[in-house]
C-alpha positions as CSV (number, residue, x, y, z in Angstrom):
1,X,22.3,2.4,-17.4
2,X,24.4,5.3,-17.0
3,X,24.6,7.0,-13.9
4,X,23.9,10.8,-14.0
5,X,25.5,13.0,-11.2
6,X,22.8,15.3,-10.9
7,X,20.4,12.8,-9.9
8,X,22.7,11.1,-7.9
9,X,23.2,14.2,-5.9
10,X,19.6,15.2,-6.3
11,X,18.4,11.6,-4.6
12,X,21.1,11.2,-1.8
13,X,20.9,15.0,-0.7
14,X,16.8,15.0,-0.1
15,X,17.5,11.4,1.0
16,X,19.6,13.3,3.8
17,X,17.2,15.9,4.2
18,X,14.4,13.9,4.6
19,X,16.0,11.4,7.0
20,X,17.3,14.5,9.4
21,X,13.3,16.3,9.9
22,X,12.5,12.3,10.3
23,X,15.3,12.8,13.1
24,X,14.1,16.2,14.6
25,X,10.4,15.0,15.0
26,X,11.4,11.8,16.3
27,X,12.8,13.7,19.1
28,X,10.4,15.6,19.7
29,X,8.1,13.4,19.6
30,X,9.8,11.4,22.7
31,X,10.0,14.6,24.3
32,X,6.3,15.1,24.4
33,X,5.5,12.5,26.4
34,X,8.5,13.2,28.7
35,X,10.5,10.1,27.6
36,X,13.3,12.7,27.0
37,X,14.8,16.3,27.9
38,X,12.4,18.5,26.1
39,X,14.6,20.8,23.8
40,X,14.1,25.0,23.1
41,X,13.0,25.6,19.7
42,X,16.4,27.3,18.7
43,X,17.1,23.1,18.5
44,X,14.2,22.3,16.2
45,X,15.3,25.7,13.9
46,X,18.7,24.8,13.1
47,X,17.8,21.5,12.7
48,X,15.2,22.3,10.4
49,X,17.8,25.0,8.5
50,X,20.4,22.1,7.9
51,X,17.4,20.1,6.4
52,X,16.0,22.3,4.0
53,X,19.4,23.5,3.0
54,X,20.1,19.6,2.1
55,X,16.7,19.0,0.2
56,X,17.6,22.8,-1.6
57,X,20.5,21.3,-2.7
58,X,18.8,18.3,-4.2
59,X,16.4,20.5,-5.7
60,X,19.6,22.7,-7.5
61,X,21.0,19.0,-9.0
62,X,17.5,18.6,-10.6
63,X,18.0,21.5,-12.2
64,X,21.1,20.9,-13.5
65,X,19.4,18.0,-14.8
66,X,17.6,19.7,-17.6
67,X,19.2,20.0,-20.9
68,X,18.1,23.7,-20.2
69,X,17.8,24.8,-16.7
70,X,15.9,27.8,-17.8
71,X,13.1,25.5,-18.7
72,X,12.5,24.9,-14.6
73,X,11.1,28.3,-14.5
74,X,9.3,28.9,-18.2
75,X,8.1,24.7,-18.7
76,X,7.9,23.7,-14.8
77,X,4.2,23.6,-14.5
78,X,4.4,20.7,-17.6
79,X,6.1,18.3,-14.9
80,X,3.8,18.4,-13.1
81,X,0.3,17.8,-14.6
82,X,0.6,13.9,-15.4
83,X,0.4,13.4,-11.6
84,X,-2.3,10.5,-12.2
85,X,0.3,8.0,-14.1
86,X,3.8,9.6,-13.1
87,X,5.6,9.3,-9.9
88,X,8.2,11.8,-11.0
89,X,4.9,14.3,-11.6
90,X,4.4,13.6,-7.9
91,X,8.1,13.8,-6.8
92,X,7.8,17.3,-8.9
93,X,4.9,18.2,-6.3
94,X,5.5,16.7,-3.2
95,X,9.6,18.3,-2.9
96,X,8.6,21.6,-3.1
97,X,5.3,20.4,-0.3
98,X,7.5,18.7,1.9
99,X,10.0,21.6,2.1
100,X,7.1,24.5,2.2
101,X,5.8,22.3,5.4
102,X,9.4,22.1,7.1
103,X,9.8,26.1,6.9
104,X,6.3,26.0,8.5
105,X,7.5,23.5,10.9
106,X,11.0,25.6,11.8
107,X,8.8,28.8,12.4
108,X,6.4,27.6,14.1
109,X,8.9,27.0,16.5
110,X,10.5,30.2,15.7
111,X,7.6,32.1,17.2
112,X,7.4,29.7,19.9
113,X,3.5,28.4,18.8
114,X,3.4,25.9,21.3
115,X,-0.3,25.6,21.7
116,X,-1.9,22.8,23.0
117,X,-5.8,22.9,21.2
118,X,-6.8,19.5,22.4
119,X,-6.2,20.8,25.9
120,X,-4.1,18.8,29.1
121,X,-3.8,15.7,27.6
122,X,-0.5,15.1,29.0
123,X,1.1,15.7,25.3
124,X,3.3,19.1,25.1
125,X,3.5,21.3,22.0
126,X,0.9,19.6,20.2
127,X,0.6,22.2,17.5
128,X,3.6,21.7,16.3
129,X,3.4,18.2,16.5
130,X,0.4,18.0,14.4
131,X,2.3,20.4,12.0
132,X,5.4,17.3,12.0
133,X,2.8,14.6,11.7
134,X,1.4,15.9,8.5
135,X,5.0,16.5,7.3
136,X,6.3,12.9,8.2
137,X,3.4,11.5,6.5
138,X,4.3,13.5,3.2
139,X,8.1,12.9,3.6
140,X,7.5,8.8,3.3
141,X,5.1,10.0,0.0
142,X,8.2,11.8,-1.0
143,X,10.3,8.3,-0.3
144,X,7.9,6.2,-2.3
145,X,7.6,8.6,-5.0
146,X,10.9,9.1,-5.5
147,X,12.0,5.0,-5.5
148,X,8.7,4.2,-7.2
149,X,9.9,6.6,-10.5
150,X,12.9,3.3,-11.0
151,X,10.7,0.3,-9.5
152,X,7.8,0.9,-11.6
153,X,10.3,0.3,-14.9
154,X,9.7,-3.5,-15.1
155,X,11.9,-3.8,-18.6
156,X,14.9,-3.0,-16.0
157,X,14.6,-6.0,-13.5
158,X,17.0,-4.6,-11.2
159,X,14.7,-1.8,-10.2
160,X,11.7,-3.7,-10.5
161,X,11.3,-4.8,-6.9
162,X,9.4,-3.8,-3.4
163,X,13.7,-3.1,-2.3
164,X,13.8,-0.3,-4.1
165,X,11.6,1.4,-2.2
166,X,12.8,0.1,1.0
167,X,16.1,1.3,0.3
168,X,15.4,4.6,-0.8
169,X,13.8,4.8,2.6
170,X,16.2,3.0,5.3
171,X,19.2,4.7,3.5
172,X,17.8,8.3,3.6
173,X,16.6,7.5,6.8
174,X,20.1,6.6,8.0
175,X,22.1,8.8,6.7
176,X,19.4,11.3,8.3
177,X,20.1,9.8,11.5
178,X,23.7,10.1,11.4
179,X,23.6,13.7,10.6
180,X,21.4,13.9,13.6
181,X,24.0,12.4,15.9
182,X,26.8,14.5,14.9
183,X,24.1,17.6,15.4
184,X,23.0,16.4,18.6
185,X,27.1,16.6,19.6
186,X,26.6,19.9,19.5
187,X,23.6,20.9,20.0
188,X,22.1,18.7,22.5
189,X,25.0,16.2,23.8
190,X,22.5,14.5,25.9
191,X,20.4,12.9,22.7
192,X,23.7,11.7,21.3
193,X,22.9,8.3,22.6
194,X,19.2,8.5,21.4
195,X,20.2,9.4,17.6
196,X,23.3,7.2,17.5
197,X,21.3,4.2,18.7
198,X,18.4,5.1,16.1
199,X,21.2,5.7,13.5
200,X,22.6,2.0,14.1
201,X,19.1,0.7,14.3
202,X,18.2,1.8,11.0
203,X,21.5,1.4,9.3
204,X,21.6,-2.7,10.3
205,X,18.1,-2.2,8.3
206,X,19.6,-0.7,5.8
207,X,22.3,-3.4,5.1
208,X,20.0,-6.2,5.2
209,X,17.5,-4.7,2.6
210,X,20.7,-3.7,0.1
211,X,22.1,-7.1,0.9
212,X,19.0,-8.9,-0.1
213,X,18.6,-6.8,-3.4
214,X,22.3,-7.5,-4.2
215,X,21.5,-11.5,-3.7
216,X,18.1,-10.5,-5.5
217,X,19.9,-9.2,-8.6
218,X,22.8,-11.4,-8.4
219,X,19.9,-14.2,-9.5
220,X,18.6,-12.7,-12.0
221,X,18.1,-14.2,-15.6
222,X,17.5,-11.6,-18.5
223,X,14.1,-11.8,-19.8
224,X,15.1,-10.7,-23.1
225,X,17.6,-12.1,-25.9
226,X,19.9,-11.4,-28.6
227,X,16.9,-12.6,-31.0
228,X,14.0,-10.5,-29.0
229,X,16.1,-7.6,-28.9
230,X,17.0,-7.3,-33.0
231,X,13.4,-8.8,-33.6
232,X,15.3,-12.0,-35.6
233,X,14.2,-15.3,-34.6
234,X,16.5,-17.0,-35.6
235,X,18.6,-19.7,-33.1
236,X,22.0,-18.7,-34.4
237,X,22.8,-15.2,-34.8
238,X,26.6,-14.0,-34.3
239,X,27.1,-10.5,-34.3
240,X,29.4,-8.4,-35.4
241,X,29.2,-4.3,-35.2
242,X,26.8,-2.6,-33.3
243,X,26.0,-0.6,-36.7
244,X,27.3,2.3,-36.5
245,X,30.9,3.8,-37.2
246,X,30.6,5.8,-33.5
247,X,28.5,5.7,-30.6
248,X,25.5,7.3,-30.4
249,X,22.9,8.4,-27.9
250,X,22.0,4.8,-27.1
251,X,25.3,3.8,-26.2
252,X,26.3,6.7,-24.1
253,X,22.9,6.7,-22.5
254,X,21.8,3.0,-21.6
255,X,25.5,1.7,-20.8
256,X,27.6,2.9,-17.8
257,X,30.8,1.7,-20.0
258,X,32.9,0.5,-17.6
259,X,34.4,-3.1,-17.0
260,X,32.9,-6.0,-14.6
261,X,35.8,-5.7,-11.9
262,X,35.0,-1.9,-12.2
263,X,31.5,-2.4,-10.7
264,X,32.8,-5.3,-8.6
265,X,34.8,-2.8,-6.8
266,X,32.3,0.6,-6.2
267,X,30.2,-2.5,-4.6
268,X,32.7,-3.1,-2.0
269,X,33.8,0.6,-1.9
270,X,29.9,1.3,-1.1
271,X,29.2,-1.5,1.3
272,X,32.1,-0.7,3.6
273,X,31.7,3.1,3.2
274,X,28.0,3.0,3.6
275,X,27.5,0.1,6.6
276,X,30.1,-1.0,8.8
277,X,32.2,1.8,8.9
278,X,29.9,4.2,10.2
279,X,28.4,1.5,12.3
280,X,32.2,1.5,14.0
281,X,32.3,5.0,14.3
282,X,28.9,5.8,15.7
283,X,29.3,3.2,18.3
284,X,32.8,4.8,19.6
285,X,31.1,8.2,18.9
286,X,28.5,7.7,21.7
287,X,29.9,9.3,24.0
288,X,29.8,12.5,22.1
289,X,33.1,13.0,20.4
290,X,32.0,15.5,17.5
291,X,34.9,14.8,14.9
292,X,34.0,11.0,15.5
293,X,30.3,11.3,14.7
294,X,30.8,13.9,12.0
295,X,33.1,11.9,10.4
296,X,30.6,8.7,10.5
297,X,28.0,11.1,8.5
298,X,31.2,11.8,5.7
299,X,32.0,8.2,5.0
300,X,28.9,7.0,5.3
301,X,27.1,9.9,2.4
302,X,30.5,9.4,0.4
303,X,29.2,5.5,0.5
304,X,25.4,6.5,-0.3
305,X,27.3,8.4,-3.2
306,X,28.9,5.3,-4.5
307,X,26.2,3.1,-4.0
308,X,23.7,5.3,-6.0
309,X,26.0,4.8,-8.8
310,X,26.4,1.5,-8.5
311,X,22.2,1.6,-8.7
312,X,22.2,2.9,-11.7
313,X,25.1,1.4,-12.9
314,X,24.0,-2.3,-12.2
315,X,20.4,-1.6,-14.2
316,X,20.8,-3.6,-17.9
317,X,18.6,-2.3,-20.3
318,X,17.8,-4.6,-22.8
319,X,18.6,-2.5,-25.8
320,X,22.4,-3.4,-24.5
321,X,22.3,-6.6,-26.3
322,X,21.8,-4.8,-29.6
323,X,25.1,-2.6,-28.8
324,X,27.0,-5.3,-27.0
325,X,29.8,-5.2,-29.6
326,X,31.7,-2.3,-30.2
C-alpha cells in the first residue's frame, strides 16, 4: 500500500496522546493508595494539556486527509452513522469522546474536585478517579478501533492479525510513557524512576509483539495469483504491460513504489529508532537528566514515524499482481 502522511501523523500523534493520559492516571492511581508522593493538580493539568494538544494534532492530520477538508465540517456527521459495521465510524466517535473526557478530567482537577462519594475507604480523590477510569476504558476502545479499521481487511494478510491491535496499543502506550518520563523530569523528578521503568516495561512489550508480526509476515504466502487476480485460469500466463500508457490511480494508490532494499532499510531505521535506542537512553536517563529523557521520546516517535510507514508500506494488495509490470 502506499503510505499517507496524514494518517501516519494522525495514528502516531493520538497513539502519543493516548499513551501519556494512560501515563497520568497511572500515577495517580498509585498515588491513591499511597504507593507514591501524591502530586497537586497543576501536575495532572499540564499533563493533560500536552495530551490533548497531541490527540488535536492527530485530529488536524485527519483533516488533511480529506480530499476536501471543508467536508469535516459540512459531511462529518456521514462518518459517523455506520457505527454498527465500521471501526473508522467508531474511531470518528470515540476521538472526539476520549478528548471531551480528558478536558473533563484536567478540570476537574483544575477546580480541585477531589471528592470522595464512597466515603473513607482509604482511596483519595476518588472523583476524579472514577472520571480517569471511564476515560482509560474508552482510550483502549479508541486503540482497538483505531488498529481494528487495518486488521479487519483480511484481502491484506499483513494487517489481518490479533498484532495489529497489540501494536497499536504497546507502541502508543510506550511512546506515552516516554513522554511521561521526560515530563516527570520536570515536573515531578521523583516519578522519573516510576515512568522510566513503566516506559521500559512496555517498550520490551512492544518489541516482542512487532518482532513476532515481522516473523509473522515474513511467512507469509500470498493467497492470491497472477491467474486469480486477471480472472484467467490459465497455468502459463507471461505478462507484459500493466495496460496502460501511464499510471493511474491504482498504481499510485495500492503500491508504495519503492525498491526491496528500500523497505529493508526503514525496517532497521525503525527497529533501532523505535526499541533499543530509547531503551539505552531511558535507562541512563533515570536519574533525571531532562535532555537525556527528552531526547529518548524524539528518537523513539521519529522511529514510531518510520515504522508506521513501513506498516503500510509492507501491506500487498492483491491487485499489485495485475500492475506488477511497468
Amino acid at each position: 500500500m502506499h503510505p499517507t502522511f496524514s494518517v501516519i501523523f494522525l495514528t502516531t500523534l493520538i497513539g502519543v496522546g493516548q499513551g501519556l493520559f494512560l501515563a497520568l492516571f497511572t500515577e495517580q492511581s498509585y498515588a491513591s493508595v499511597n504507593l507514591l508522593p501524591g502530586q497537586p493538580g497543576a501536575f495532572y493539568v499540564t499533563g493533560s494539556l500536552i495530551a490533548l494538544a497531541f490527540l488535536l494534532g492527530g485530529l488536524v492530520a485527519a483533516i488533511g486527509h480529506l480530499g476536501k477538508p471543508s467536508y469535516m465540517v459540512t459531511r462529518a456527521w456521514r462518518g459517523i452513522t455506520q457505527w454498527r459495521t465500521s471501526w473508522l465510524s467508531r474511531e470518528l466517535i470515540l476521538l472526539p469522546l476520549v478528548m471531551f473526557l480528558i478536558f473533563l478530567y484536567l478540570l476537574f482537577h483544575y477546580l480541585g474536585w477531589e471528592a470522595n462519594p464512597f466515603g473513607t475507604t482509604g482511596v483519595s480523590g476518588q472523583l476524579t478517579l472514577i472520571l480517569g477510569g471511564i476515560t482509560t476504558v474508552m482510550v483502549f476502545a479508541l486503540f482497538i478501533c483505531t488498529a481494528m479499521i487495518y486488521a479487519s481487511v483480511r484481502f491484506l494478510q499483513e494487517w489481518a492479525c490479533a498484532l495489529t491491535v497489540s501494536n497499536y496499543i504497546l507502541l502508543g502506550g510506550a511512546s506515552g510513557f516516554t513522554l511521561a518520563t521526560a515530563y516527570a523530569a520536570w515536573a515531578a523528578p521523583e516519578l522519573v524512576g516510576f515512568y522510566a521503568g513503566w516506559a521500559i516495561i512496555i517498550t520490551v512489550l512492544g518489541l516482542l509483539s512487532r518482532g513476532l508480526h515481522l516473523i509473522r509476515n515474513a511467512r507469509l504466502k500470498g493467497k492470491s495469483t497472477l491467474q486469480s487476480a486477471i480472472g484467467v485460469r490459465h497455468n502459463r500466463i507471461e505478462q507484459k504491460a500493466m495496460g496502460m500508457m501511464g499510471g493511474s490511480y491504482n498504481t499510485r494508490e495500492y503500491f508504495h513504489g519503492k525498491s526491496a532494499a528500500f523497505l529493508k532499510s526503514i525496517k532497521w531505521i525503525f527497529l533501532l529508532l523505535l526499541f533499543p535506542l530509547p531503551l539505552l537512553l531511558l535507562w541512563a536517563g533515570m536519574d533525571g537528566n531532562k535532555g537525556m529523557l527528552l531526547l529518548a521520546f524524539i528518537m523513539q516517535y521519529v522511529g514510531l514515524l518510520f515504522e508506521r510507514w513501513f506498516f503500510f508500506a509492507q501491506a500487498n494488495h492483491p491487485q499489485n499482481l495485475y500492475y506488477q509490470t511497468i
